[in-house]
Structures are given as structure tokens and as C-alpha cells.
MARBA-3410 file (N, C-alpha, C, O; in Angstrom, 1 decimal):
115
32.5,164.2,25.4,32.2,165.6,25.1,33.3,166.5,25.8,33.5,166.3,27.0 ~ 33.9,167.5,24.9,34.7,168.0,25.5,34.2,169.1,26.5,32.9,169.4,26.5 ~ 35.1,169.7,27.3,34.5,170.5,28.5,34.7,172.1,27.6,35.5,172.5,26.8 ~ 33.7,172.7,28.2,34.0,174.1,27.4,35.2,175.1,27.9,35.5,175.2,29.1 ~ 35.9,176.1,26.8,36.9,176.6,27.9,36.6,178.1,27.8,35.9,178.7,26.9
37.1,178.7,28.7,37.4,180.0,28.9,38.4,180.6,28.0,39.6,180.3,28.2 ~ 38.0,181.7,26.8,39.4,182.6,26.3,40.0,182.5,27.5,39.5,182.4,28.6 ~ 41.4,182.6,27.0,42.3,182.8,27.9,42.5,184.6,28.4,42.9,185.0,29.4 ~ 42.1,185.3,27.4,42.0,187.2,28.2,40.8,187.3,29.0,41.0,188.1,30.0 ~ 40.1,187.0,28.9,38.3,186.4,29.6,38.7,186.1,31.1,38.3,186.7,32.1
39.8,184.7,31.2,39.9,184.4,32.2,41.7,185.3,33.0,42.1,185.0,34.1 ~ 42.1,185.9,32.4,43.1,186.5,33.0,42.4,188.0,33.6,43.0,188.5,34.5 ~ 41.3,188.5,33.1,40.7,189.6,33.2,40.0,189.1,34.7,40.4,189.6,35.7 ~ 39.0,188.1,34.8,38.4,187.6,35.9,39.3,187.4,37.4,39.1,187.7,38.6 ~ 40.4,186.6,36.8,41.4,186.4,38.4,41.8,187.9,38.5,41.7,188.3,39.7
42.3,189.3,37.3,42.7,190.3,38.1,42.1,191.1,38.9,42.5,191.9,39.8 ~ 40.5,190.5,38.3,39.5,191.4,39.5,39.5,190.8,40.7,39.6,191.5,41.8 ~ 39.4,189.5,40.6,39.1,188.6,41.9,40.5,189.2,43.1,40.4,189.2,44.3 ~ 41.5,189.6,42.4,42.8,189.3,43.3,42.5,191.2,43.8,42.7,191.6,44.9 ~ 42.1,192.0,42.9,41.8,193.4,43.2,41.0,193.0,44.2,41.6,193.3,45.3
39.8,192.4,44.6,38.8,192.6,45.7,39.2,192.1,46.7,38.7,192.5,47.8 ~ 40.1,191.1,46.6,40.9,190.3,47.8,41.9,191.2,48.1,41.9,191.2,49.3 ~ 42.6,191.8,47.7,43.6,192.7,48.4,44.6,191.7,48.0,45.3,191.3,49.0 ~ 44.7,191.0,46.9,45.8,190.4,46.0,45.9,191.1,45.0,45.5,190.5,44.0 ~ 46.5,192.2,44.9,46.6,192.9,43.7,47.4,192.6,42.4,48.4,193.3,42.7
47.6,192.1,41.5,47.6,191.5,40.4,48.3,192.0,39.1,47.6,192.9,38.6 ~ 49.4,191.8,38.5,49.4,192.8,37.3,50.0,191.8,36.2,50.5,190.7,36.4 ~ 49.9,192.3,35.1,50.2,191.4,33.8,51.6,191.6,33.4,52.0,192.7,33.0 ~ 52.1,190.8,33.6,53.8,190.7,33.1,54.2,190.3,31.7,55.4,190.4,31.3 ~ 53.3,189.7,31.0,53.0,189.4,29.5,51.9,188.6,29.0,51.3,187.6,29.4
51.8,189.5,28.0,50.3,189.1,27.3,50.5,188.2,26.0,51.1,188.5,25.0 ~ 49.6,186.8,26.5,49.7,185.9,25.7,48.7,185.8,24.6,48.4,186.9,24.0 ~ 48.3,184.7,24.2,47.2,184.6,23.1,46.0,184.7,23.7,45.5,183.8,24.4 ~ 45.1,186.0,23.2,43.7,186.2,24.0,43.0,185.1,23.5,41.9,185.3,24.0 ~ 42.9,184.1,23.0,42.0,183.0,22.5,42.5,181.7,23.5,41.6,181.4,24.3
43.6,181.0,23.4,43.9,180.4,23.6,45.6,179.8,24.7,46.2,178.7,25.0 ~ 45.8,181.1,25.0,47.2,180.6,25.5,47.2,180.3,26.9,46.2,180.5,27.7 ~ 47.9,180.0,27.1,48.2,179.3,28.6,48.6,180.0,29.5,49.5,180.7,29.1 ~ 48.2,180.0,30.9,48.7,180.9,32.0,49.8,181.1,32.9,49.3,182.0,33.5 ~ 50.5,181.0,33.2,51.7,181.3,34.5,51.1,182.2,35.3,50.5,183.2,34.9
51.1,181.8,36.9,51.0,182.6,37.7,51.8,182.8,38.7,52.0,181.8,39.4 ~ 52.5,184.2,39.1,53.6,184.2,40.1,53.3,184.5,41.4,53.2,185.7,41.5 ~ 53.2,184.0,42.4,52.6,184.4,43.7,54.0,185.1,44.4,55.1,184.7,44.6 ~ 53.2,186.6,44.8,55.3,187.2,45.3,54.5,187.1,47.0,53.3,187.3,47.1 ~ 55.2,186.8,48.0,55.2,186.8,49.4,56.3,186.9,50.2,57.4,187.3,49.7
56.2,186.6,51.1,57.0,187.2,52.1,57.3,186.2,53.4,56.6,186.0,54.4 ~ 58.8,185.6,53.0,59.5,184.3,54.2,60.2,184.8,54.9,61.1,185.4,54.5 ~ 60.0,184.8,56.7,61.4,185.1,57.5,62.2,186.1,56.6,63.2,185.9,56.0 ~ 61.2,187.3,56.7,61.7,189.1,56.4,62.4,188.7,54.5,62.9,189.6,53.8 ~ 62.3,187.8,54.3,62.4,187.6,52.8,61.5,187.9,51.8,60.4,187.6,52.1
61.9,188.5,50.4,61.1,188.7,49.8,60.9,187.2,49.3,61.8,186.5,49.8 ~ 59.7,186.3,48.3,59.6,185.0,48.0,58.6,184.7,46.8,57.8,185.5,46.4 ~ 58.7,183.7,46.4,58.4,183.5,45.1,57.5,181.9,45.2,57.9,180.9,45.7 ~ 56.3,182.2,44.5,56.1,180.7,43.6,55.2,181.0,43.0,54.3,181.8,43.2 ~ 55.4,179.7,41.6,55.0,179.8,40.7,53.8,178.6,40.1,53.9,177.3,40.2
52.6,179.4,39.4,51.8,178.0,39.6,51.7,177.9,37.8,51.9,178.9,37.1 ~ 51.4,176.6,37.5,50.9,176.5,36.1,49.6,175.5,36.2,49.2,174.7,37.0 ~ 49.1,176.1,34.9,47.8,175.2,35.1,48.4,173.6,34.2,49.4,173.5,33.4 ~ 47.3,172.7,34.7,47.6,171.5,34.1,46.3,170.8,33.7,45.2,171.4,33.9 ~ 46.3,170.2,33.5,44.9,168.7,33.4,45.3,167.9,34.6,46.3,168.1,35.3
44.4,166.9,34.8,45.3,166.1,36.0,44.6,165.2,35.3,43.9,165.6,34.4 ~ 44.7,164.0,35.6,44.3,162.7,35.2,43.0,162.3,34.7,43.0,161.9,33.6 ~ 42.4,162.4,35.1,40.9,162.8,34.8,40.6,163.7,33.7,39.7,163.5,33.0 ~ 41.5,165.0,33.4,41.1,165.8,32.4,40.7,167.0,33.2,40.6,168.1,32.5 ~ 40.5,167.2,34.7,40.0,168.3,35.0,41.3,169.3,35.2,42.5,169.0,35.3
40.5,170.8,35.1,41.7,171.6,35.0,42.2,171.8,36.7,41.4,172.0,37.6 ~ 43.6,171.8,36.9,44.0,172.2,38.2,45.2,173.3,38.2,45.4,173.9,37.2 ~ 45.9,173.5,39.1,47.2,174.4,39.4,48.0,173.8,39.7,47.9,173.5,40.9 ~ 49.6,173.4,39.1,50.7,172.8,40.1,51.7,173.5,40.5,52.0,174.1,39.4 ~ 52.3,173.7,41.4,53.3,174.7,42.2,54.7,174.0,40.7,55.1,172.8,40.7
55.0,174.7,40.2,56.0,174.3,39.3,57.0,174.3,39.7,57.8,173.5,39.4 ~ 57.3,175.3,40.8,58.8,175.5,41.3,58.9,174.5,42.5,59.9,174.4,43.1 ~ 58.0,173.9,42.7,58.1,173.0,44.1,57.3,173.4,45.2,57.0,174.6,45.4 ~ 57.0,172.8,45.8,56.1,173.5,47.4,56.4,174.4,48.1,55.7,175.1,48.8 ~ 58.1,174.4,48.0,58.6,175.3,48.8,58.7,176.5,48.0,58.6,176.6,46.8
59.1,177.7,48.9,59.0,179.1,48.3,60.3,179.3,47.1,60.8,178.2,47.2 ~ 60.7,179.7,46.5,61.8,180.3,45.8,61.9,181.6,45.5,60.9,182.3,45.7 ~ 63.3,182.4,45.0,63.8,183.4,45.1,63.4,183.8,43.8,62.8,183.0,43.0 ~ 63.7,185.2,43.7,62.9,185.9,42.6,64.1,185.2,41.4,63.6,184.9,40.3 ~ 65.1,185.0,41.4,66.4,184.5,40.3,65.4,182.9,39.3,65.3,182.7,38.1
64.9,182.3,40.5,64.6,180.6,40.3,63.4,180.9,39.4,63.5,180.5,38.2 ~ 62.2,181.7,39.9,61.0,181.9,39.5,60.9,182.3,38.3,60.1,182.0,37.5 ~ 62.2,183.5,38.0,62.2,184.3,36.8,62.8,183.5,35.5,62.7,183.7,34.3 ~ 63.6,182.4,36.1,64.4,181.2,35.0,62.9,180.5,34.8,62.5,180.5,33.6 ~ 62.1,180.1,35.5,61.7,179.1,35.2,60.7,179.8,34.1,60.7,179.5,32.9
59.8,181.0,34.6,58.9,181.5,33.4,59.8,181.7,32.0,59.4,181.4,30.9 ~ 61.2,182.3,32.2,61.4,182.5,30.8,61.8,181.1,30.3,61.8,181.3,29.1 ~ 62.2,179.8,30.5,62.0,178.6,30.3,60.5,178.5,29.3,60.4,178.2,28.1 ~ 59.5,178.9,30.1,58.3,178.3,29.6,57.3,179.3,28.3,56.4,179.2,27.5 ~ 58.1,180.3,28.7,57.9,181.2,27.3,58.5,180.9,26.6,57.8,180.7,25.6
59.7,180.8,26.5,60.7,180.1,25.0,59.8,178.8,24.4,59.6,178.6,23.2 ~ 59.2,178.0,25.7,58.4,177.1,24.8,57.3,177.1,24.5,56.6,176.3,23.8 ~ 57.0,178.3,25.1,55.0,178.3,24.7,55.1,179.8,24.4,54.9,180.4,25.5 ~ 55.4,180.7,23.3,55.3,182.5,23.1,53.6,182.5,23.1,53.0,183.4,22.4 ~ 52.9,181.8,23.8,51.3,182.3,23.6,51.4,182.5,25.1,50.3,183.0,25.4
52.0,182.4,26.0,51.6,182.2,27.4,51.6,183.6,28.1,52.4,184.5,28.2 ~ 50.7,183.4,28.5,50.4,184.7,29.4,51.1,184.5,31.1,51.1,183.5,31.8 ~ 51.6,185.9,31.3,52.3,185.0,32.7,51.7,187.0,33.3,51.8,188.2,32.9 ~ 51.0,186.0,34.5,50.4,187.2,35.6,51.2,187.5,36.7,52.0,186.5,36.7 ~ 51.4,188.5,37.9,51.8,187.8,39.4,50.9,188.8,40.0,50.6,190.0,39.6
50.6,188.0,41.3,50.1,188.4,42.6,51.1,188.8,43.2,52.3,188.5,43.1 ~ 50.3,189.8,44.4,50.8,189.6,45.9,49.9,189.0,46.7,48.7,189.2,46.5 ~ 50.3,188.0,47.7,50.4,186.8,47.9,50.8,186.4,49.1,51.7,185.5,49.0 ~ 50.4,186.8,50.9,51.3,186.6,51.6,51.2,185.3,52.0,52.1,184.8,52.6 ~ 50.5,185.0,51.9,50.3,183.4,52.1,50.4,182.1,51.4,50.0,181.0,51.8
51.1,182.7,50.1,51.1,181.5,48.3,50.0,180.9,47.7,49.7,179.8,47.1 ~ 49.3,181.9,48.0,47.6,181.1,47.9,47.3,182.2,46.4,47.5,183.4,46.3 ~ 46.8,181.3,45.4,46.1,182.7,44.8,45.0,183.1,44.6,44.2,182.3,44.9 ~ 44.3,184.4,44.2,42.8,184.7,44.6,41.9,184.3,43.8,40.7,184.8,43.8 ~ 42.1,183.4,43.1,40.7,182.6,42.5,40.9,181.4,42.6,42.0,180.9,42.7
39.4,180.2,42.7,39.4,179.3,42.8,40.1,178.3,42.0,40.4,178.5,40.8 ~ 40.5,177.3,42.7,42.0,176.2,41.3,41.8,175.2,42.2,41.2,175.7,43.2 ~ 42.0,174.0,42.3,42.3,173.1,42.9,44.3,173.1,42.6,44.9,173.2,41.5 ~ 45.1,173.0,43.9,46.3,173.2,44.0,46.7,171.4,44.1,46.4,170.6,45.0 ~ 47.5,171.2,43.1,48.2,169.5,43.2,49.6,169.6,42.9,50.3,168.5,42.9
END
């Protein structure tokens, strides 16, 4: 049995509140397919007086459950790296919705399991 999902505007609507009450405030950088499209999320923070970047995508993991993987790598990246990689994944997916936080810690404000 398949697992049930969340529209995808349903669930970008839910993290912007969640990141509003957290004092992760949140804004939409493009709007993908309200039924179905897929997420990007940009976490912006702050390295050794640097501005910083990472980026999460959601995935399945082995099992099928949904998780978050740091796409750009564990480590932080520059706003240049972060901004290739989303428009990379728009060219291949035009449904995807891509959000960003503020983020001082690269954590984002709703629950995910991070792998």
C-alpha cells in the first residue's frame, strides 16, 4: 500500500509557518506544481563572519520513507555553488518548488529526517 502524500503547496505552506514561529523565516523563490512537484530547500547562515549556503532535497531512502539529503554536501557552500545547483535541478524538474530559510545553524524548521 502506497503511503499517502501531501500536495506539494499544502506542504510548502506548512514548513513556511513552521519556519515563521521558529524565527526561520522563509520565502518562496519559485513556485512549482501545487499537486505534485518536488521541493528544494535553501538554508542561508552564517560561517566565520560569512554569508553560507546549503541545500536540502527531499529523497526516499531505501525503505521508501521520505527523508532530506544535504545535496550540496555537509559542508556549507557559497551563494554561486547553491544557486548552480538549484538551477541544475529546475532545468530537470520545471515542477519543483524551491523555498529558502534563514538558518543559523543549517537545520531546517520542520521535521525531516537529515541523511
Amino acid at each position: 500500500m502506497a503511503e499517502p502524500r501531501v500536495k506539494a503547496r499544502l506542504w510548502v505552506d506548512m514548513a513556511l509557518r513552521l519556519g515563521q514561529s521558529d524565527g526561520r523565516y522563509g520565502v518562496i523563490v519559485r513556485k512549482g506544481d501545487d499537486d505534485s512537484g518536488g521541493v528544494l530547500v535553501v538554508l542561508r547562515g552564517r560561517q566565520d563572519n560569512a554569508e553560507c549556503f546549503w541545500v536540502l532535497s527531499q529523497i526516499r531512502d531505501r525503505d521508501g520513507q521520505a527523508a532530506w539529503m544535504r545535496a550540496t554536501g555537509p559542508a556549507a557552500v557559497d551563494q554561486i555553488t547553491a544557486d548552480a545547483y538549484v538551477a541544475r535541478q529546475v532545468k530537470f524538474d520545471p515542477d519543483l518548488w524551491v523555498l529558502e530559510f534563514e538558518s543559523p545553524d543549517g537545520l531546517p524548521p520542520f521535521d525531516g529526517r537529515l541523511v
